[in-house]
C-alpha positions in Angstrom: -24.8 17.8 10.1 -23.0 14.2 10.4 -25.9 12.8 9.3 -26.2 15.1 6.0 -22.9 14.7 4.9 -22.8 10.9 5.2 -26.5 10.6 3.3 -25.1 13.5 0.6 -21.6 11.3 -0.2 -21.8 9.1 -3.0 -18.4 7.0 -2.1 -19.0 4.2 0.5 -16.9 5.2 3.5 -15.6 3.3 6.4 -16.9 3.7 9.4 -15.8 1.1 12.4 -12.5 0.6 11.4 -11.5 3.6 10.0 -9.5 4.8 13.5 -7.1 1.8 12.9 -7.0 2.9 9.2 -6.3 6.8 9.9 -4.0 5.6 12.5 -1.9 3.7 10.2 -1.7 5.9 7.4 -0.8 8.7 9.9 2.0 6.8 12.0 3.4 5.8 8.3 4.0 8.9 7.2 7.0 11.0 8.2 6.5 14.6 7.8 8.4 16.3 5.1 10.1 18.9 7.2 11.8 16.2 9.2 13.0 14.5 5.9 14.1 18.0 4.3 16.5 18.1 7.4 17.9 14.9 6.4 19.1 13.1 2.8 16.0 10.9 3.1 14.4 13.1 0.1 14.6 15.2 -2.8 13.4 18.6 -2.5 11.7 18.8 -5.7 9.8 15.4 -4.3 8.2 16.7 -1.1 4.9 15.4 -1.7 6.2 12.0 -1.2 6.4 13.1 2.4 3.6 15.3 2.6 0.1 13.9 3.7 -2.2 13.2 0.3 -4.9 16.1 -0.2 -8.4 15.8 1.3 -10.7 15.2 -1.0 -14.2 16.6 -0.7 -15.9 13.3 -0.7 -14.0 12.7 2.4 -16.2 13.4 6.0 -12.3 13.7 7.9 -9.2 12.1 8.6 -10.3 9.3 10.6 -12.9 8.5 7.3 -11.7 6.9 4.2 -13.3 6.2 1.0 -12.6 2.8 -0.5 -12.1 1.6 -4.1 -14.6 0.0 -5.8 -14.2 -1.0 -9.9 -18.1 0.2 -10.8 -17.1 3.9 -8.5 -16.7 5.6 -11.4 -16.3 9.0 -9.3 -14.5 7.8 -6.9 -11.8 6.1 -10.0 -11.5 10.1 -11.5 -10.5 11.4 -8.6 -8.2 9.1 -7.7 -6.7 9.7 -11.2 -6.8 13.7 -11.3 -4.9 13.2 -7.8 -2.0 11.5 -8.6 0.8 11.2 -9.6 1.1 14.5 -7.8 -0.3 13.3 -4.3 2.6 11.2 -3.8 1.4 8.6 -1.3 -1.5 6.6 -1.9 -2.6 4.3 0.4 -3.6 0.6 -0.4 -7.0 2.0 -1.7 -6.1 4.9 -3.4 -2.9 2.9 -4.6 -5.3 -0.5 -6.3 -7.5 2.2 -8.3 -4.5 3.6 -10.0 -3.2 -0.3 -10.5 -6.0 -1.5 -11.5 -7.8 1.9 -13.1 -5.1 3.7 -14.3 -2.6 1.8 -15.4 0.0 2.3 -12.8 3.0 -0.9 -12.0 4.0 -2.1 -8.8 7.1 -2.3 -8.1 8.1 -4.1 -5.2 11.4 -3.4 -3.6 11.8 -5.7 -1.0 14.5 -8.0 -0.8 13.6 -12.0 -2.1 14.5 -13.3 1.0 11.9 -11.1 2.8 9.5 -11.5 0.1 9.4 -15.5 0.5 9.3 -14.9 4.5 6.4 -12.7 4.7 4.7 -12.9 1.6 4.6 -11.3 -2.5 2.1 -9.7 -4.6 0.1 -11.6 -6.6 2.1 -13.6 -9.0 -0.7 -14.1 -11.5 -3.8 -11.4 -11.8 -7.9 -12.3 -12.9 -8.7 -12.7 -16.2 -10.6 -9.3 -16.0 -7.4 -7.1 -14.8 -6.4 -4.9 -17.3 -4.2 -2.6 -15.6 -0.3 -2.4 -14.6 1.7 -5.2 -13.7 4.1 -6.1 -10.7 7.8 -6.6 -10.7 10.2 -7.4 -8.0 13.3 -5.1 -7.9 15.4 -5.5 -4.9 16.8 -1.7 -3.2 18.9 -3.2 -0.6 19.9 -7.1 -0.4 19.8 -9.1 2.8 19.7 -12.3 4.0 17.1 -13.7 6.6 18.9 -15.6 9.5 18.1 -16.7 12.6 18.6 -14.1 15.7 18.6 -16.1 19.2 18.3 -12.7 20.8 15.3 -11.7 19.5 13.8 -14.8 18.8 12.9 -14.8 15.1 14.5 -14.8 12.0 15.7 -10.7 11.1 17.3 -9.8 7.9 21.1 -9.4 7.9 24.4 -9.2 5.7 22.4 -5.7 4.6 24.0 -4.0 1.0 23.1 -2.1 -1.3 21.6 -3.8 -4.6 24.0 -1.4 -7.2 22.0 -2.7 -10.2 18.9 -1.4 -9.2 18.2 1.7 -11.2 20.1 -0.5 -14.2 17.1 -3.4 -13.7 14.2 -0.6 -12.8 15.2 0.8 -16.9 15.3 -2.5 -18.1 11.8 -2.5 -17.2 10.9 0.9 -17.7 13.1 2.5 -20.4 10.5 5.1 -20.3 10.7 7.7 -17.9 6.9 8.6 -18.1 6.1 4.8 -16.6 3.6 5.0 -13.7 5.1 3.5 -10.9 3.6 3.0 -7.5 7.2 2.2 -5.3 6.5 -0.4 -2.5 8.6 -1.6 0.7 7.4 -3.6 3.9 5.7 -0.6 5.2 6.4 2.5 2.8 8.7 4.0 4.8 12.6 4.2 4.7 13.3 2.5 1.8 10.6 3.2 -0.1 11.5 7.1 0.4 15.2 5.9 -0.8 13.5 4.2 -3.6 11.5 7.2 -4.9 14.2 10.0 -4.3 16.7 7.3 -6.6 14.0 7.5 -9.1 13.2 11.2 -9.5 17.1 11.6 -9.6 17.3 9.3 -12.1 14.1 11.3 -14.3 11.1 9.4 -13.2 8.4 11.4 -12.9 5.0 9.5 -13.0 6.0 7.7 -9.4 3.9 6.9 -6.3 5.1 5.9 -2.7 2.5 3.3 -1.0 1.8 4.1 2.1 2.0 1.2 4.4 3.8 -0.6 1.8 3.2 -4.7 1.3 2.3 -5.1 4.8 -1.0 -3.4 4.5 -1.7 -4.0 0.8 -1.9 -7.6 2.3 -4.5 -6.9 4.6 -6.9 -5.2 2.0 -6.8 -7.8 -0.7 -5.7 -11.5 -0.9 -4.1 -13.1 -3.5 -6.9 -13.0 -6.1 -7.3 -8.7 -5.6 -10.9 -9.7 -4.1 -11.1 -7.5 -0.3 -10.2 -9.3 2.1 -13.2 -8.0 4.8 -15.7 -5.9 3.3 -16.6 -2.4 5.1 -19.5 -2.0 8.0 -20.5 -3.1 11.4 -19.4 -6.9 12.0 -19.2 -8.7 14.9 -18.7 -12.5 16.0 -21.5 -14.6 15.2 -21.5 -18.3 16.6 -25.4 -19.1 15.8 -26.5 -20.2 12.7 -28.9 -17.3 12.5 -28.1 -16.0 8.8 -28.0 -17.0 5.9 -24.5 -18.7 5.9 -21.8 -20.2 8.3 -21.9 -17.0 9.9 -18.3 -15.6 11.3 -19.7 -11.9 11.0 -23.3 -10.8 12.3 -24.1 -10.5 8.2 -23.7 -14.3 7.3 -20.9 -14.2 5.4 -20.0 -17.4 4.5 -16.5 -18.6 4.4 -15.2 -18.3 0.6 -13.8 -15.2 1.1 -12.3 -15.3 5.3 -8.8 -15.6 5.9 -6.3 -17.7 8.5 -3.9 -15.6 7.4 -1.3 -14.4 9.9 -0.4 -11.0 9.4 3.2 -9.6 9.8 3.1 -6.0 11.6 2.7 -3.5 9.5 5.1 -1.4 11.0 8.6 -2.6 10.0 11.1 -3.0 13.0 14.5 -3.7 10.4 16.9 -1.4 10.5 17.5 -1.0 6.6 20.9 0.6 5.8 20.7 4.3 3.8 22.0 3.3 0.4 
């Protein structure tokens, strides 16, 4: 029964929220035959497009396990999964950053990155794992668009030093690399066929990209809302200065206005 499996699992699991989460990972994910009928990927790299594996600790596809640094079964998993997975989403994708040693390598463009927001510059004192880097793929500028109404990113080309800076960085072609966009979808697919071309073979697309990174953990890598049942909670009837029904106080609740996780830019196909 439901109630079997959820008592027999030893990974914490999400349970209210995890229709938003399924629905996200499953809108950002492009199925691989639709990309083998394009140049958007390498055939020897159609796990990048593929959906990741089920794991058994897993109830279904609308229930997700989360990452937790003392989940010590949960951290092997993850491990034995990838690199050959190829998409981890933003939990899957901070055990192997912060567990298994993989970089992040962000591949947005620095005028996007100051406009909507960049990994954390500096990590705790107890992180011992990879380390981020900022590689543009494609080079825009953000201006202005009177039509639309906001600011969009134009004068779009192609960054040609890109795979000369990404082996700058990693001269080794057995790095672990976990390849983020906006939203891990165009050009992080561009991104990770351009590096399994050019002999990368330890790489990882994030699903969602920064965009949902951002809405798992804040600028110190602490969670930015923790799993279960919360509600509005106006009374001081806990513990705290209640904003959830379990008292939580305020140390760790954000203002922070989220960008859509879904990208609407129309990157050009470098």
């Amino acid at each position: 029964s439901d109630a079997d499996a959820f008592s027999s699992a030893r990974i914490p699991v999400v349970r209210v929220n995890a229709h938003k989460m399924a629905a996200t990972a499953t809108a950002s994910c492009v199925s691989a035959k639709a990309l083998r009928a394009t140049k958007a990927i390498a055939p020897s790299r159609v796990a990048f497009a593929a959906k990741p594996a089920r794991r058994r600790n897993t109830l279904n596809v609308t229930t997700r396990a989360l990452y937790f640094p003392t989940d010590t079964e949960y951290i092997a998993a993850i491990g034995a999964d990838y690199p050959d997975a190829g998409i981890a989403n933003w939990e899957e994708a901070r055990c192997l950053f912060s567990d298994h040693g993989y970089n992040i390598l962000d591949i947005r463009c620095e005028a996007e990155i100051d406009q909507i927001g960049n990994y954390p510059r500096s990590l705790p004192s107890d992180h011992f794992g990879g380390k981020i880097y900022e590689v543009p793929l494609i080079l825009a500028k953000s201006q202005y668009d009177s039509e639309k109404g906001k600011k969009v990113m134009k004068n779009q080309e192609k960054n040609e030093n890109f795979l000369k800076r990404v082996g700058e960085i990693f001269p080794d072609k057995n790095a672990k690399i976990i390849v983020s966009c906006s939203d891990g979808r165009n050009r992080a697919i561009q991104a990770l066929e351009a590096l399994d071309a050019a002999g990368y073979v330890n790489i990882v697309g994030l699903r969602g990209g920064y965009n949902m990174w951002n809405r798992t953990w804040d600028a110190k890598m602490r969670r930015r809302n923790l799993p279960g049942d919360f509600q509005e909670e106006w009374q001081h009837g806990a513990d705290g200065c209640g904003v959830h029904a379990t008292g939580a106080t305020f140390q760790n609740q954000d203002a922070f206005q989220y960008a859509d996780w879904k990208d609407d830019t129309e990157w050009i196909t470098i």
